[in-house]
C-alpha positions in Angstrom: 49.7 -54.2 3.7 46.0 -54.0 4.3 44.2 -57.1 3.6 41.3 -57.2 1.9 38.2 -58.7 4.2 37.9 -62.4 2.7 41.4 -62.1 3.3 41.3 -61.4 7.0 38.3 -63.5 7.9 40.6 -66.3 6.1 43.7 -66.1 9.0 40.6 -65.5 12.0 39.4 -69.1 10.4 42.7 -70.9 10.6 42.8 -69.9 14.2 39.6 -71.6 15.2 37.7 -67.8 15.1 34.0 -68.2 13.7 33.3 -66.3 10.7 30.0 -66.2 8.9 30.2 -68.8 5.8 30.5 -67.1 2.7 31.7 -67.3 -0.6 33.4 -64.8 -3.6 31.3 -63.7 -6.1 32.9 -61.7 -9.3 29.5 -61.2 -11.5 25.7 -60.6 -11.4 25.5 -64.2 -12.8 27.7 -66.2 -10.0 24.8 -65.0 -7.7 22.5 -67.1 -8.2 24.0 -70.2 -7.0 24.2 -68.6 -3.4 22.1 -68.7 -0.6 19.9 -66.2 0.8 19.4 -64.4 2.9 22.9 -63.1 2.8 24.9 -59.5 2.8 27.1 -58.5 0.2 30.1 -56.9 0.7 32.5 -55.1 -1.8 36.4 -56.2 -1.7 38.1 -53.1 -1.1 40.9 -52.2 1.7 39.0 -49.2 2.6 37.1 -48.5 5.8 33.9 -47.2 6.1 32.2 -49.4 3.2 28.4 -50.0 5.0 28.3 -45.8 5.3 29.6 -45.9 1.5 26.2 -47.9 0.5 29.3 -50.9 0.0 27.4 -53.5 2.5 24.6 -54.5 1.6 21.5 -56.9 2.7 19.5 -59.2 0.0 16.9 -61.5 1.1 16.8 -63.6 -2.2 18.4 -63.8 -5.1 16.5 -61.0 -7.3 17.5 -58.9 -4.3 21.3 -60.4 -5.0 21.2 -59.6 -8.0 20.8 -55.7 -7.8 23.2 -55.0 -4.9 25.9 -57.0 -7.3 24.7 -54.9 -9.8 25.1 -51.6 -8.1 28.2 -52.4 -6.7 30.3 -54.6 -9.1 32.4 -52.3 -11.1 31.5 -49.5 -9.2 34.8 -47.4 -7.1 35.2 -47.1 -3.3 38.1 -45.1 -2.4 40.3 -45.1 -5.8 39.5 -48.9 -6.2 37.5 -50.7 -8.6 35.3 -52.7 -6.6 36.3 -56.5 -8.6 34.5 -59.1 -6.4 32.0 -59.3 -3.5 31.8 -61.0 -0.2 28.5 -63.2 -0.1 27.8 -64.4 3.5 25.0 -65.8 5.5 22.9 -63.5 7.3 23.8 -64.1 10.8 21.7 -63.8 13.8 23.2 -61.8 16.4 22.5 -61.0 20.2 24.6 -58.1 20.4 27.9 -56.2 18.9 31.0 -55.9 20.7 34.5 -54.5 19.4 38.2 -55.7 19.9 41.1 -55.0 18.4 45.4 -55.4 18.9 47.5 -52.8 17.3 51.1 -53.0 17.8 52.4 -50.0 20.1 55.6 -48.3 18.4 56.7 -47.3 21.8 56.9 -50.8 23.7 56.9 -53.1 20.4 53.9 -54.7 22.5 50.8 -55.2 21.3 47.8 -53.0 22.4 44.5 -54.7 23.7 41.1 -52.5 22.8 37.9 -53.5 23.5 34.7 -51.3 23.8 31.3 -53.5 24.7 29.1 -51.5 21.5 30.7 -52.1 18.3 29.6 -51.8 14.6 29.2 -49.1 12.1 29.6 -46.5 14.2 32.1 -47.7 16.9 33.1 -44.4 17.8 30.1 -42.7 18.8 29.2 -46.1 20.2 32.2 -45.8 22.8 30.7 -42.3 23.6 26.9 -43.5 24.4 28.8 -46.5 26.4 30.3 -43.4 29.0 33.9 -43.6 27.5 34.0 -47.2 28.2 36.8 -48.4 26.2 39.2 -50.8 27.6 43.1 -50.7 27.3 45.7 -52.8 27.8 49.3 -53.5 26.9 49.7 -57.2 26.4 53.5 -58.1 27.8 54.9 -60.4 25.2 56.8 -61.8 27.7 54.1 -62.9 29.5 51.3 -63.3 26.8 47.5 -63.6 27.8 46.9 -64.6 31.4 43.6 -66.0 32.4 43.1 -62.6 34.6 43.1 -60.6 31.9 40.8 -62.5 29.8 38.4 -62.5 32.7 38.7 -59.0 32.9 37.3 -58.2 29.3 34.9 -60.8 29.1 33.5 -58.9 32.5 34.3 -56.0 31.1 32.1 -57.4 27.4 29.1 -58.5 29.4 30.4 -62.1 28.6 29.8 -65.2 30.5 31.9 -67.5 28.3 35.1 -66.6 29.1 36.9 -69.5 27.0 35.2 -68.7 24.0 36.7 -65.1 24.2 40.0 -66.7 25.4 39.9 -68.5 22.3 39.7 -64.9 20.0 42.3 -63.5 21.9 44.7 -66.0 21.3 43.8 -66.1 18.0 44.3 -62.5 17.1 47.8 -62.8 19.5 49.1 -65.6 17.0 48.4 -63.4 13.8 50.3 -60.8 15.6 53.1 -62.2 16.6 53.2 -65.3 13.4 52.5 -62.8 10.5 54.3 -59.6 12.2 50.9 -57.9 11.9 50.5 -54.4 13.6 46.5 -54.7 13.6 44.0 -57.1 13.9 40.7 -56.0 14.5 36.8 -57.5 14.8 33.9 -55.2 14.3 31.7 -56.4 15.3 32.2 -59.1 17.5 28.8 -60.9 18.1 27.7 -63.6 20.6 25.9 -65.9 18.0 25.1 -69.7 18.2 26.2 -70.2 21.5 30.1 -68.7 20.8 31.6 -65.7 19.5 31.9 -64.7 15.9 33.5 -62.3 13.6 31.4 -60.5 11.4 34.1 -58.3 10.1 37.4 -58.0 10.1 40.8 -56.0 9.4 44.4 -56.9 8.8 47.1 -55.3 8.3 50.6 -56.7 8.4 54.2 -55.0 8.7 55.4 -54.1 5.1 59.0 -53.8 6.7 58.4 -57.8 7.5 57.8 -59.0 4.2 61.3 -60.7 4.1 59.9 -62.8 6.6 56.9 -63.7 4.6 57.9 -63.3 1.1 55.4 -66.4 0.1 52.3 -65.4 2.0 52.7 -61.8 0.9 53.0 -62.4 -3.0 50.0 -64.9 -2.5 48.1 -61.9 -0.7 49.0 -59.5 -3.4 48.0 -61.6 -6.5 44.6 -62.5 -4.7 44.2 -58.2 -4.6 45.6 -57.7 -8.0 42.9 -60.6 -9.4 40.2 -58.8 -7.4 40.9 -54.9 -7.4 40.3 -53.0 -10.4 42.3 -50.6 -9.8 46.1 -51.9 -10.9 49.2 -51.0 -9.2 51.8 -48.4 -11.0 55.3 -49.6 -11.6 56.6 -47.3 -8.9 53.9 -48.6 -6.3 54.5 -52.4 -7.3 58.0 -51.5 -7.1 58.1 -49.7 -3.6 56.0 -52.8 -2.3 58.7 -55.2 -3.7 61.6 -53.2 -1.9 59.5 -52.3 1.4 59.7 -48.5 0.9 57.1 -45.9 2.0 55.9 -44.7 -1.1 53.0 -41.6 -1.5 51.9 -41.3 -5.3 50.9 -37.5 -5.8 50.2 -36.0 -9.1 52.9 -33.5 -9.8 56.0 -33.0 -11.4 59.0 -32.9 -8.4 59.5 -36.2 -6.8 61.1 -36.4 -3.0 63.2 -38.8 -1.4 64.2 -38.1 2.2 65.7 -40.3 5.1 62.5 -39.3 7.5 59.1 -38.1 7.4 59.8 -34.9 9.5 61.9 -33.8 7.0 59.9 -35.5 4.3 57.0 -33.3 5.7 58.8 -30.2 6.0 60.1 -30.6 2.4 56.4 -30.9 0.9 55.2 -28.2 2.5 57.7 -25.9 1.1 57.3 -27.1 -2.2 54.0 -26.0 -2.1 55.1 -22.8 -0.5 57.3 -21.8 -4.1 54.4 -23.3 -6.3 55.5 -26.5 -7.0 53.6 -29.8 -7.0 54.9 -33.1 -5.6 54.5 -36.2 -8.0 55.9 -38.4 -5.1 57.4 -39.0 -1.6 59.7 -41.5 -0.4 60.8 -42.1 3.0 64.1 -44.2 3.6 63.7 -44.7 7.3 66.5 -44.2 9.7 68.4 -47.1 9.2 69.0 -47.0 5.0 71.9 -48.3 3.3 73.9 -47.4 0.0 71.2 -50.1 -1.6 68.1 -48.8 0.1 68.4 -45.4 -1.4 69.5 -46.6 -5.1 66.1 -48.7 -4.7 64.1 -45.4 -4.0 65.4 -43.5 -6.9 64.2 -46.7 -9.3 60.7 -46.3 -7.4 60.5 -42.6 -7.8 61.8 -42.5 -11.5 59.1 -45.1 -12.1 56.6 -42.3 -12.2 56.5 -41.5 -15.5 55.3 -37.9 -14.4 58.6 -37.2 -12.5 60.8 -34.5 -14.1 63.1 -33.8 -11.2 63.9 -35.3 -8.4 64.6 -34.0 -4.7 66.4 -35.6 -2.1 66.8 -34.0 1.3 68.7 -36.1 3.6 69.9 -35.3 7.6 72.4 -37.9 8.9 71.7 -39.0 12.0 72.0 -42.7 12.2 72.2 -42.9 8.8 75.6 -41.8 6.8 76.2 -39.7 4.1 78.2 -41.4 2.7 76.3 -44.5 2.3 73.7 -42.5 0.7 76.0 -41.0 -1.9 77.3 -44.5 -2.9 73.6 -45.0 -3.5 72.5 -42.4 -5.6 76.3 -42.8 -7.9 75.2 -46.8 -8.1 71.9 -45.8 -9.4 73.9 -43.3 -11.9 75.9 -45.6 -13.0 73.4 -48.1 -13.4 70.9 -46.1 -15.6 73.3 -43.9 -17.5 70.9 -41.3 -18.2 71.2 -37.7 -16.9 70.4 -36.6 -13.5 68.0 -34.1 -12.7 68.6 -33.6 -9.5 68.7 -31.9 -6.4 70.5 -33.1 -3.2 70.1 -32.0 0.1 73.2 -33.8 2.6 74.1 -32.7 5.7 74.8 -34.8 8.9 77.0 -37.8 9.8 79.7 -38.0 7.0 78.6 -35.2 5.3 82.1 -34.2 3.8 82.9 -37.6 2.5 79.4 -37.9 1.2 79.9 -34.7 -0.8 82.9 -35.9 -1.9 82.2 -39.1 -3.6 79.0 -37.2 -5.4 81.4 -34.6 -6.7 83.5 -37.3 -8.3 80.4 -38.2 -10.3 79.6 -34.4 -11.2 76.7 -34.1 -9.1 76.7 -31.3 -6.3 74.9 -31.7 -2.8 73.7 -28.5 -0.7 74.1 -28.6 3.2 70.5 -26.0 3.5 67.6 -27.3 2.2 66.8 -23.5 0.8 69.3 -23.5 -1.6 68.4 -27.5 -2.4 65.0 -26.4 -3.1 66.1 -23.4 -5.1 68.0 -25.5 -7.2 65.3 -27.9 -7.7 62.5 -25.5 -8.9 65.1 -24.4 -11.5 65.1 -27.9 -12.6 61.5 -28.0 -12.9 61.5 -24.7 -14.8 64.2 -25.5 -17.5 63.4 -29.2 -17.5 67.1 -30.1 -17.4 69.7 -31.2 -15.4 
């Protein structure tokens, strides 16, 4: 889940990290009754937004005014921009970038810091000779002053404690909100300290049973302020904590990984067909994960037949088939369908599906086959 900005800058606050003060603002009107000279800044979870014409300065309110006026309503990305950002204009000595990003590999999070930040951090990192700074952060271990020392050096900083103080703070959203990226560009030396002057979030959808509060409370402050309102499948999805890709065909997918998830699109586009979803089950899914993912892909009202291509590895076959029965049972409405099982417990998964009339291939040809027939005759 990618958190809108206010959003963000709100969790950098509660850990003692400056942000500019600022205030929503949801019409031309509630402009006036800020102060000036301020930037305005459209509430979408997109990047990008100041190249986008999305950012935008206004010394007074007249000047207020018009950038709310350009940008309220307007769409960034496929959302309705809803409300604005209004913050002080802040003085700034210079613009620096750090970041933590959780690395898959270790489960540690990843330390990035590059001493020109801003707009255009990339090519930034490139004028600045490459110089961007890595480091793993043991979790065991957490921030040691050396390090901090290091990439306040490393910053052109001399106050090292008020850069300890952002660090920790972006460590505690990691590891309190199971975040996989917290990230401030630009980081500015302003007022004697550090501040944030923007900011990203995004927190581990697979976590959201551990946050079930804070992450409805994030999603209704979106839903208020994005235009563009969720589908029942993708409301759905984000309830269970399934990967979900809206697409605008007609064939929805369902597969137990997103090699095979990948592999399955492109060959659907290879015989002519158009995706109108994708599901991926992870590695791990149970007989309740997988009936969950057929109630988010029939949710697309677009879906005529769905796919599912499934290799067991860790997970088994026949877990899956007492999913996709349990979903049968539970809707009563025909099935068209097009299964794809082979792997651990592949006989026995086979076999319970046959009990309910519904055949599974072991080649994802013949799955395929079967599922553009599907399409064709619009039956099951």
């Amino acid at each position: 889940m990618r958190l809108l900005e206010f959003q963000a800058k709100a969790f950098l606050a509660e850990q003692g990290i400056a942000i500019p003060r600022g205030s929503l603002v949801t019409s031309v009107d509630s402009v006036d009754s800020q102060p000036f000279p301020a930037l305005l800044k459209a509430q979408v979870p997109v990047g990008s937004r100041g190249k986008a014409g999305a950012v935008r300065p206004a010394r007074d309110v007249r000047e207020g005014r018009a950038a709310a006026g350009g940008m309220l309503g307007s769409v960034l990305g496929g959302f309705g921009v809803g409300a604005l950002l209004c913050e002080d204009a802040v003085e700034h000595v210079s613009e620096m970038y750090v970041s933590m990003l959780l690395d898959q590999a270790s489960g540690w999070p990843l330390l990035i810091a590059c001493p020109e930040g801003g707009m255009e951090v990339e090519e930034s990192a490139m004028r600045a000779g490459g110089r961007v700074l890595r480091r793993k952060i043991d979790s065991s271990v957490g921030l040691p002053d050396y390090l901090v020392r290091y990439v306040a050096r490393f910053l052109g900083l001399g106050r090292v404690q008020s850069l300890r103080q952002v660090l920790d703070g972006m460590k505690e959203i990691m590891d309190k909100c199971d975040a996989t990226l917290v990230e401030i560009n630009p980081l500015v030396q302003a007022g004697g300290g550090l501040a944030a002057l923007d900011a990203k979030i995004v927190l581990d959808d697979k976590a959201r049973f551990r946050h079930a509060d804070l992450f409805a409370r994030l999603e209704a402050e979106q839903e208020r302020y994005l235009l563009r309102a969720r589908t029942k499948a993708e409301a759905l999805a984000a309830k269970y904590g399934i990967t979900f890709v809206p697409m605008n065909g007609e064939l929805a997918v369902i597969s137990d990984g997103a090699g095979t998830g990948m592999l399955t699109l492109d060959l659907i586009g290879d015989l002519g067909l158009r995706a109108a979803n994708f599901c991926e089950l992870g590695g791990l899914a149970n007989a309740e994960t997988m009936t969950r993912a057929m109630e988010v892909a029939f949710a697309d009202p677009q879906v005529r037949v769905l796919l599912v291509t499934l290799i067991g590895g860790l997970t088994r076959m026949d877990d899956m088939a007492e999913g996709i029965v349990a979903y049968k049972k539970k809707t009563d409405i025909p099935m068209p369908i097009a299964i794809r099982m082979c792997g651990t417990q592949e006989e026995e998964g086979r076999a319970i599906l046959g009990r309910e009339g519904l055949d599974a291939s072991t080649d994802l040809g013949s799955s395929l086959e079967r599922a553009a027939a599907l399409v064709g005759s619009g039956r099951p």
